[in-house]
C-alpha positions in Angstrom: 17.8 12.7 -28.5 14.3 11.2 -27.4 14.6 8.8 -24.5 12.1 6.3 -22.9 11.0 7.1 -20.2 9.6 4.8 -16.7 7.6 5.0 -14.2 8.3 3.1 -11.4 5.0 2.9 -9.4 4.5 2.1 -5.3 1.3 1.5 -3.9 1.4 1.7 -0.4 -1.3 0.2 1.8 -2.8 -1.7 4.3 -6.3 -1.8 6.4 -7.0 0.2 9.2 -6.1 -1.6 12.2 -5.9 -0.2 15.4 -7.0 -2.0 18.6 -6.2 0.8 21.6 -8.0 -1.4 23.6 -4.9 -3.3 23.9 -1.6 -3.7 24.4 -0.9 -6.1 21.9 -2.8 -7.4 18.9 -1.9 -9.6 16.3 -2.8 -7.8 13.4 -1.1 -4.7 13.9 1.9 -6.2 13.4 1.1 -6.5 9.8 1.8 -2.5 10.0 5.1 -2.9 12.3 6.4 -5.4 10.1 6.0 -2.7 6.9 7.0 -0.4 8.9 10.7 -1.8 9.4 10.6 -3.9 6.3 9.6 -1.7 3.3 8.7 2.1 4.4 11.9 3.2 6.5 14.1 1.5 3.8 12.5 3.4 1.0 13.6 6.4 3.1 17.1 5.0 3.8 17.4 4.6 0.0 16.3 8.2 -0.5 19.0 9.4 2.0 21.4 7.6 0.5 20.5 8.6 -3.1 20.4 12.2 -1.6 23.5 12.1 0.4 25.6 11.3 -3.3 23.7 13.5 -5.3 21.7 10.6 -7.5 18.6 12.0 -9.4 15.5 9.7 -8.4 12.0 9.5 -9.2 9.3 7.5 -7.7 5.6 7.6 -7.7 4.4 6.1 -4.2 0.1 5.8 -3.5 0.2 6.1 0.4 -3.6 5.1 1.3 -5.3 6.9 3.9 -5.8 4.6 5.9 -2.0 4.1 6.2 -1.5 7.5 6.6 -4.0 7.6 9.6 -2.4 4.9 11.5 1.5 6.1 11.1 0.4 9.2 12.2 -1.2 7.9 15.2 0.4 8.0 18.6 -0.8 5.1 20.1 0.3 3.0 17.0 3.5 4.7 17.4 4.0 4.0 21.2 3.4 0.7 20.2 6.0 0.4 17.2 8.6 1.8 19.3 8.3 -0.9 22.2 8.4 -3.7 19.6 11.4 -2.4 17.7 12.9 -1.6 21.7 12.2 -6.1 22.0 13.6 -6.8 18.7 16.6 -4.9 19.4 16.7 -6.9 23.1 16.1 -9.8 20.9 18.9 -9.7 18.4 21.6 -9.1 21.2 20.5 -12.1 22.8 21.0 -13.7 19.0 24.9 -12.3 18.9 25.5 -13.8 22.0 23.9 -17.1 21.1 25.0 -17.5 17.5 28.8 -17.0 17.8 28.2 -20.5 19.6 26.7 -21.7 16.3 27.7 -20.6 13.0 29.7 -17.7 11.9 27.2 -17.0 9.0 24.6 -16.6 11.3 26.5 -14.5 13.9 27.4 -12.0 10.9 23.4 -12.0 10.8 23.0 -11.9 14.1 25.0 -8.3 14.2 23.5 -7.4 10.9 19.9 -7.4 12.3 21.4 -5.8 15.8 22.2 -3.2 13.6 19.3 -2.3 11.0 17.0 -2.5 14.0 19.3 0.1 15.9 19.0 2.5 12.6 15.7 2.1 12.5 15.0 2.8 15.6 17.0 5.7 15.3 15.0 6.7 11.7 11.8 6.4 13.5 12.3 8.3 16.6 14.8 10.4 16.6 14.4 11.6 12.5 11.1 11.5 12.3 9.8 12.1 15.3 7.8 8.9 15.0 6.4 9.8 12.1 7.5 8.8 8.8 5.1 10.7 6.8 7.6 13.4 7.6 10.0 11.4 5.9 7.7 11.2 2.9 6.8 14.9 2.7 10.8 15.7 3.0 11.2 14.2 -0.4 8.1 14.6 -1.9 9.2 18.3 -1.5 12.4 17.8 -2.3 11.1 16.3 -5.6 12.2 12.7 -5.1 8.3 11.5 -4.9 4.9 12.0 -6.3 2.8 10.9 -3.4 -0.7 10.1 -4.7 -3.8 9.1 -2.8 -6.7 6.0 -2.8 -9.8 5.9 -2.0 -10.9 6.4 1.6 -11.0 3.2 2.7 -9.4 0.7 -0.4 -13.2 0.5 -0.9 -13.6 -1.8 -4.3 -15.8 1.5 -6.0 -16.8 -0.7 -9.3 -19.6 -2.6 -6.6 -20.6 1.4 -5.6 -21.6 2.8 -9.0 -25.4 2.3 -8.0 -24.5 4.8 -5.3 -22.6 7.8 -6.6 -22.9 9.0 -3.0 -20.5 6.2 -1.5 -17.9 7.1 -4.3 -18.0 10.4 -4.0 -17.7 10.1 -0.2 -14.5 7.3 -1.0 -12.9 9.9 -2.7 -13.8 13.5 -0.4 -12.3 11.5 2.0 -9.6 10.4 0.8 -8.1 14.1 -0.5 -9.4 15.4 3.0 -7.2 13.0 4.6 -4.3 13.6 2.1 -4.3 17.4 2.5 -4.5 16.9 6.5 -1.1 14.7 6.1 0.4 16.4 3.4 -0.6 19.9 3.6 -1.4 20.2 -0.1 -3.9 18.7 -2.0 -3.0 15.2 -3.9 -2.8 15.6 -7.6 -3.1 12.0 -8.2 -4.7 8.5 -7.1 -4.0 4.8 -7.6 -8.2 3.7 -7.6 -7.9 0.6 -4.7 -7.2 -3.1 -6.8 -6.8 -0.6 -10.4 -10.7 -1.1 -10.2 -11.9 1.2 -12.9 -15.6 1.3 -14.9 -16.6 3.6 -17.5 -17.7 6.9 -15.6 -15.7 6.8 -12.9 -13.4 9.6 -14.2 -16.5 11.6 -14.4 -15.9 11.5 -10.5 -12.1 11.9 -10.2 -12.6 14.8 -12.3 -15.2 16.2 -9.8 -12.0 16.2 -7.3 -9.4 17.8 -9.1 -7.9 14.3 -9.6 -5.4 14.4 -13.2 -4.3 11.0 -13.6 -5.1 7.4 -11.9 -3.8 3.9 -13.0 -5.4 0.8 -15.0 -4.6 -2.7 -15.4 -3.0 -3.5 -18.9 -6.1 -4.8 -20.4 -7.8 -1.8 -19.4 -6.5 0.1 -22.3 -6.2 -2.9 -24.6 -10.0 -3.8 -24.4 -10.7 0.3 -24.2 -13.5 1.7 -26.5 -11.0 2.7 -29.3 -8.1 0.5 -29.7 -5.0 2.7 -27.9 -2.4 3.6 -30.8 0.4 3.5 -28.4 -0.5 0.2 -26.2 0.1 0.6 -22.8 3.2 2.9 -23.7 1.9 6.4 -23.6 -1.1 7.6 -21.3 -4.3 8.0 -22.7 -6.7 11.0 -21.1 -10.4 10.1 -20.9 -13.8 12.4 -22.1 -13.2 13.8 -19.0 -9.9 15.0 -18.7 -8.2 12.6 -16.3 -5.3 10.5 -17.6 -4.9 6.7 -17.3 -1.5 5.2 -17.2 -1.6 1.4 -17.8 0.7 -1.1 -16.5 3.6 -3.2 -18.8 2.8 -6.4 -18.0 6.5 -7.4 -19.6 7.9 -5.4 -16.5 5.5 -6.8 -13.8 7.0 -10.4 -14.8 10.3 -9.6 -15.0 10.4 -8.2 -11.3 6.7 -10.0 -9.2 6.6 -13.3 -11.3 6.4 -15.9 -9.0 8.7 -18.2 -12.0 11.2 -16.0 -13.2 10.7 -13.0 -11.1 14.1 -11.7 -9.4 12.5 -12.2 -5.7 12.8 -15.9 -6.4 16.5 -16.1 -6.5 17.8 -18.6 -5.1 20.6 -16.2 -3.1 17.7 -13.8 -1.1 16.5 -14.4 1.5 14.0 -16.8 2.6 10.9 -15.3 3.9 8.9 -18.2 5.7 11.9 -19.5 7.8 12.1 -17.2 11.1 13.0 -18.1 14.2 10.2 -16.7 15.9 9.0 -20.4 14.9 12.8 -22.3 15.0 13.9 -21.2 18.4 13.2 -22.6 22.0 9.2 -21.5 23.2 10.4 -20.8 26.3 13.0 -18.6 24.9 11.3 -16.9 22.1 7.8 -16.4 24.3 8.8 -12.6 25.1 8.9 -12.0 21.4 6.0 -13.3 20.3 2.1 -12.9 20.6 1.6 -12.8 24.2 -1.4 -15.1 23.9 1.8 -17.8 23.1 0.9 -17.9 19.3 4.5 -18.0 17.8 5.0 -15.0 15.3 7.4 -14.0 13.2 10.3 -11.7 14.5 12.3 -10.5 11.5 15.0 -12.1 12.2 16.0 -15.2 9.7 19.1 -16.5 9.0 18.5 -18.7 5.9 18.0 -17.9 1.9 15.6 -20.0 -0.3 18.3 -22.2 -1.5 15.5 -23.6 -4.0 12.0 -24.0 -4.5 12.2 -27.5 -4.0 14.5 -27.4 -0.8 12.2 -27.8 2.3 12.3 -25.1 5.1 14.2 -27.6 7.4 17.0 -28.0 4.7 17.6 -24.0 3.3 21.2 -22.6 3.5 22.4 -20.1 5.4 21.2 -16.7 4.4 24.3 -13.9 3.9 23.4 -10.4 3.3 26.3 -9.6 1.6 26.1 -11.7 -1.1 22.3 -11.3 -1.7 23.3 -7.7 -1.8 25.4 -8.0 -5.1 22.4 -10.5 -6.4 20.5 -6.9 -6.2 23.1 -5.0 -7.8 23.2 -7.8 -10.8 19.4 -7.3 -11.0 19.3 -3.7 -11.3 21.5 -4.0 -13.8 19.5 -6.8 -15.8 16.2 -4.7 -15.3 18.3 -1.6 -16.9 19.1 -3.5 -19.7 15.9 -4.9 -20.7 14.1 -1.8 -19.9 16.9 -0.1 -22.2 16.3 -2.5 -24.9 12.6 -2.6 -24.3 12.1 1.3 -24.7 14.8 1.6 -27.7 12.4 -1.3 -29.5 9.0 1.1 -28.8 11.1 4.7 -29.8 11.4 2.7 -33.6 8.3 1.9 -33.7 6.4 5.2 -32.5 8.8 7.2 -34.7 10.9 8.8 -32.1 7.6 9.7 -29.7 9.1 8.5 -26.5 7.6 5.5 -24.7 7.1 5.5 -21.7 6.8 2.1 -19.7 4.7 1.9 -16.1 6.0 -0.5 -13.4 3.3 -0.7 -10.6 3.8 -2.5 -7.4 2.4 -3.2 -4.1 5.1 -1.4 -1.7 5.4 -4.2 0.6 6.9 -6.4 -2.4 9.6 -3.9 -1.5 11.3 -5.4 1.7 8.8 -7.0 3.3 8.1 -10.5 0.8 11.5 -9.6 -1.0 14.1 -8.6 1.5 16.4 -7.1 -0.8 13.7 -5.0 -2.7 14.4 -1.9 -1.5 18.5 -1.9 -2.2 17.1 -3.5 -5.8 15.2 0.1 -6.5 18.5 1.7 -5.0 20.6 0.1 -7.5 18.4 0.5 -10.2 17.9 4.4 -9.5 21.8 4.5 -9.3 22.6 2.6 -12.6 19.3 4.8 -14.3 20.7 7.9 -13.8 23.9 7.2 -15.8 21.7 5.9 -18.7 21.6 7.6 -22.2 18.7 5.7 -23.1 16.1 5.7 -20.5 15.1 8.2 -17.7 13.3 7.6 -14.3 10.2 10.0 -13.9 7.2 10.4 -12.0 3.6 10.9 -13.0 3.2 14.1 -12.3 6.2 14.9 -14.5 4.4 13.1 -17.5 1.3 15.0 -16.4 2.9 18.3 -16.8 4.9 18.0 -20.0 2.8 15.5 -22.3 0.6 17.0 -25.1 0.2 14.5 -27.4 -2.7 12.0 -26.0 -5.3 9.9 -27.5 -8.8 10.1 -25.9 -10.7 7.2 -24.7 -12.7 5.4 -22.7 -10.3 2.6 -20.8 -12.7 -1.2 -19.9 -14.1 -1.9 -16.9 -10.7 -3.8 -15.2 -8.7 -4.6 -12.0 -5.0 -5.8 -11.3 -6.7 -8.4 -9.4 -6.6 -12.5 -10.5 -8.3 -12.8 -13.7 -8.3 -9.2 -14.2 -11.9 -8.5 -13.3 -13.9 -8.5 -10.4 -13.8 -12.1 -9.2 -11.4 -11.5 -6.5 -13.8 -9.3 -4.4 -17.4 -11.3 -5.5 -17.6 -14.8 -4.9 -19.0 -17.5 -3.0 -16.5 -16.8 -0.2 -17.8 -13.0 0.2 -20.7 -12.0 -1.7 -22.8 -11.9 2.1 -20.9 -8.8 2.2 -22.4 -6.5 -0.4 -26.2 -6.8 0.6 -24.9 -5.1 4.0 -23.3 -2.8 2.4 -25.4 -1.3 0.2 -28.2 -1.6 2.5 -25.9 1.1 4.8 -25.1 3.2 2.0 -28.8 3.8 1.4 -29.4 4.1 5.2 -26.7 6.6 5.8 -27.8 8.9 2.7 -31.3 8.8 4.4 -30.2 10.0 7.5 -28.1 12.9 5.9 -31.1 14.4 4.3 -32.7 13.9 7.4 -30.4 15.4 9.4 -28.9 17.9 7.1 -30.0 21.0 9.1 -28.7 19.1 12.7 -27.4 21.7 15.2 -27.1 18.9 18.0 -23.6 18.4 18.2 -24.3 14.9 20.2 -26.2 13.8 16.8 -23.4 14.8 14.5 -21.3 12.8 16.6 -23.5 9.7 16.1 -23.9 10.5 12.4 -20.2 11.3 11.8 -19.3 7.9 13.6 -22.0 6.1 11.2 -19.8 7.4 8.3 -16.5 5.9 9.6 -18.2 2.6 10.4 -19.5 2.9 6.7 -16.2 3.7 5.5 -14.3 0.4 7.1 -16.8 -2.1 6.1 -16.6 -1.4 3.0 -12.6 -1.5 2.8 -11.5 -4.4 -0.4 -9.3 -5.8 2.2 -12.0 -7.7 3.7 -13.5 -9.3 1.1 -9.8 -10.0 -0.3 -8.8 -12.3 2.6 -12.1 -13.9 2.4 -10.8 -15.5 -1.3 -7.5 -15.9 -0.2 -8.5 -17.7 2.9 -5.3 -16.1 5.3 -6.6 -14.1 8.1 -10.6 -15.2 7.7 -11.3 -15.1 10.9 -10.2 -11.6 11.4 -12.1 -10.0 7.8 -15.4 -11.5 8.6 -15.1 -10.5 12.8 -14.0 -6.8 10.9 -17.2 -6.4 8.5 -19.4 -7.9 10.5 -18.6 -5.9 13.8 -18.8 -2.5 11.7 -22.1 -3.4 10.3 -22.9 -3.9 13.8 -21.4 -0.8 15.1 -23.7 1.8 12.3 -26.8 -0.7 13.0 -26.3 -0.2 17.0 -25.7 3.9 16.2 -28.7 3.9 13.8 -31.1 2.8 16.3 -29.6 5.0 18.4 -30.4 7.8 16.5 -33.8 6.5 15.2 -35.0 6.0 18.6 -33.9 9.4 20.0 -31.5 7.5 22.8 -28.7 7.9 22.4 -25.9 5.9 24.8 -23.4 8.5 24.8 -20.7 6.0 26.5 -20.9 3.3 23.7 -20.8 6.4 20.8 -17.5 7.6 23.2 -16.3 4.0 22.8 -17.0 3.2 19.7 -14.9 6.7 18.7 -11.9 5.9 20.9 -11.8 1.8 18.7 -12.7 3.1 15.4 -10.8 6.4 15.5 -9.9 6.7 11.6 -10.7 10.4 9.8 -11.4 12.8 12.7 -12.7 14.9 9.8 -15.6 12.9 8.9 -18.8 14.2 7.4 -22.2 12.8 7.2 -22.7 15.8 4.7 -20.7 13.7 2.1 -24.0 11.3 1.6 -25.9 14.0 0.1 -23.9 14.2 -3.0 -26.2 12.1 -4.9 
């Protein structure tokens, strides 16, 4: 009998940061923290789903510039010391909380424990690498790992320059097939940021299938016969998939989204900010700045409960809240696809649930044992079945053709996000390097000075980081401002500083040497890539 069929959807990413200059910096913990919080418990799940024989399927976008900095050793080094002080940490905590609560001694020995395993995944598994993890079951069949654009680069603000997408997008399956050693069949477009055309370039890379925002295919240029419930393939070949915006508010709404539960955990309340300074100073930013640890021992209780007054937090418990949820998200996903199979006549449906990763652990604690569950309590269903893209890819034939609307998964569903009065300094530098760096490929295309390739290859990685979304995103959302604008404004420095360099013939060999040991992303980089006009 026809079954529906979903696609649970990952997209894994976060900006190149990497500061070898020091020891410590504040933003690479935003890596650490996914690190312990979201990607080594998607690979616990996976060993546990293995280790009793349960069927999974998972489509996961890991971005290059993840994959360049968990492959990194420095990064590495660095990950290993911290989870070495959070493992200090938490058995100072055992000792200290069986003076003060039993609930938060059980944590106490919970978080002992996790941070041991991980430690253990990480290092002794992996080797430090995770992507090992990630190839293990992507060839094991568990995952479709698809790619993104070099950098996260918002490409709807490049179509002026087919140069700069094309060199997003060389990049990125360069860097893929370095990692993965095949080539990526796939690629979630950074913010779902599609216009018209840009298949023509996905195409170009032996790219089959990408992902749109729901309106993408509603406001398409032929009205999609199936919704957002089947794929659709565009004039040139590449299919969309489009995301079920019933699915997205059942699991991410901020309202009635399962992370708000009142049983999970509580993400804000940590005691890198409730403990003693002088006691929690080892742990934290060095500079003094308290930071948060990991380790938190209360659950949100309510949204109207302040910090000061949330419950204890017990793991347990919120662990059969995840169970329950699964189960729920079965059920209406059950009753959602036997709806659609009545009304497309017994073509199966086929519902896409996109997510950012680091929902998964990281913002919801209990995320990653809530895809566990579900993939436990899917594999028994008669109604539904867990797939990948790539599986649809292989085995559909029936698909409409069309042309899905300019669209992004961003607020308002547009372009807002990454151009307003917050960030729209940004683009006039940006294009103004993409037009300098595509001059000085065709002026340098015959270069046999391997000191000049160096500068111009370094040019292109400078190119490539400015133009990352992320920037321009924490500009609107006002988080880490500071940081974004010091980031785009240093790299536009950095391809300035290398372009008079090259113009003027001197060339300051120890800043270029500098400048490759800071910004050390894609040691495959190409100025050649600019003259694909």
């Amino acid at each position: 009998m026809p079954r529906g069929q979903i696609m649970l959807v990952l997209h894994a990413h976060l900006p190149y940061v990497h500061h070898p200059e020091y020891t410590f910096f504040l933003e690479e913990q935003w890596l650490f923290e996914a690190i312990t919080e979201t990607y080594i418990p998607i690979l616990r799940m996976f060993r546990n789903l293995e280790k009793d024989k349960v069927p999974a399927k998972l489509t996961m976008s890991i971005t290059p510039p993840l994959m360049e900095m968990l492959a990194n050793t420095d990064l590495q080094y660095k990950y290993e010391k911290r989870l070495e002080k959070l493992i200090e940490l938490s058995k100072k905590e055992v000792q200290r909380t069986e003076r003060e609560n039993p609930t938060k001694h059980k944590m106490a020995q919970y978080y002992l424990s996790e941070f041991e395993d991980t430690l253990y995944i990480f290092k002794d598994v992996y080797q430090r690498n995770i992507l090992n993890g990630f190839k293990e079951y992507m060839s094991k069949g568990y995952i479709d790992i698809i790619t993104c654009n070099a950098t996260h680069g918002y490409l709807p603000f490049m179509e002026q320059y087919p140069q700069a997408i094309r060199a997003q997008l060389e990049q990125a399956v360069k860097t893929y097939e370095r990692h993965m050693g095949v080539k990526p069949r796939g690629i979630w477009l950074a913010e779902c940021a599609y216009f018209p055309g840009l298949d023509k370039y996905l195409a170009e890379y032996s790219l089959e299938y990408f992902f749109v925002d729901s309106h993408g295919l509603w406001y398409a240029d032929e009205r999609p016969k199936y919704g957002v419930y089947r794929p659709v393939i565009t004039p040139n070949n590449v299919f969309a998939f489009a995301r079920d915006p019933e699915s997205s508010e059942q699991v991410w709404s901020a309202q009635i989204g399962y992370p708000g539960d009142s049983r999970y955990r509580e993400f804000y309340r940590d005691i890198g900010f409730d403990r003693e300074y002088d006691y929690i100073r080892p742990y934290i930013d060095p500079s003094g700045v308290r930071t948060n640890t990991g380790i938190k021992y209360h659950k949100i209780t309510s949204k109207e409960t302040p910090l000061d007054g949330k419950d204890f937090y017990d793991v347990d418990d919120a662990n059969g809240v995840a169970h329950e949820h699964a189960r729920d998200f079965l059920r209406k996903k059950e009753s959602q696809v036997e709806y659609l199979l009545n009304i497309f006549e017994g073509l199966e449906p086929i519902v896409v649930a996109p997510f950012d990763a680091e929902l998964f652990g990281h913002w919801w604690y209990e995320g990653p044992l809530f895809l566990e569950y579900f993939m436990r309590e899917a594999a028994n269903s008669q109604k539904l079945r867990v797939v990948r893209a790539c599986d649809v890819a292989d085995w559909i034939e029936k698909v409409q053709i069309l042309t899905p609307a300019a669209s992004s998964w961003g607020a308002n569903g547009y372009n807002e996000v990454w151009l307003n009065g917050t960030n729209d300094w940004i683009y006039l530098h940006l294009h103004e390097m993409v037009e300098r760096m595509t001059d000085m490929a065709k002026r340098y295309v015959e270069e046999k000075d391997p000191l000049k390739v160096r500068v111009l290859n370094q040019m292109v990685r400078e190119l490539l980081l400015a133009q990352s979304s992320d920037w321009a995103f924490i500009m609107t959302t006002r988080t880490s401002v500071d940081y974004a604008v010091n980031r785009t404004k240093t790299h536009i420095k950095r391809f300035l500083d290398l372009y008079d360099m090259l113009n003027s013939g001197n060339i300051d060999v120890g800043e270029l040497q500098r400048l490759e040991y800071v910004d050390d992303i894609f040691p495959d980089a190409d100025y050649k890539m600019y003259l694909k006009i």
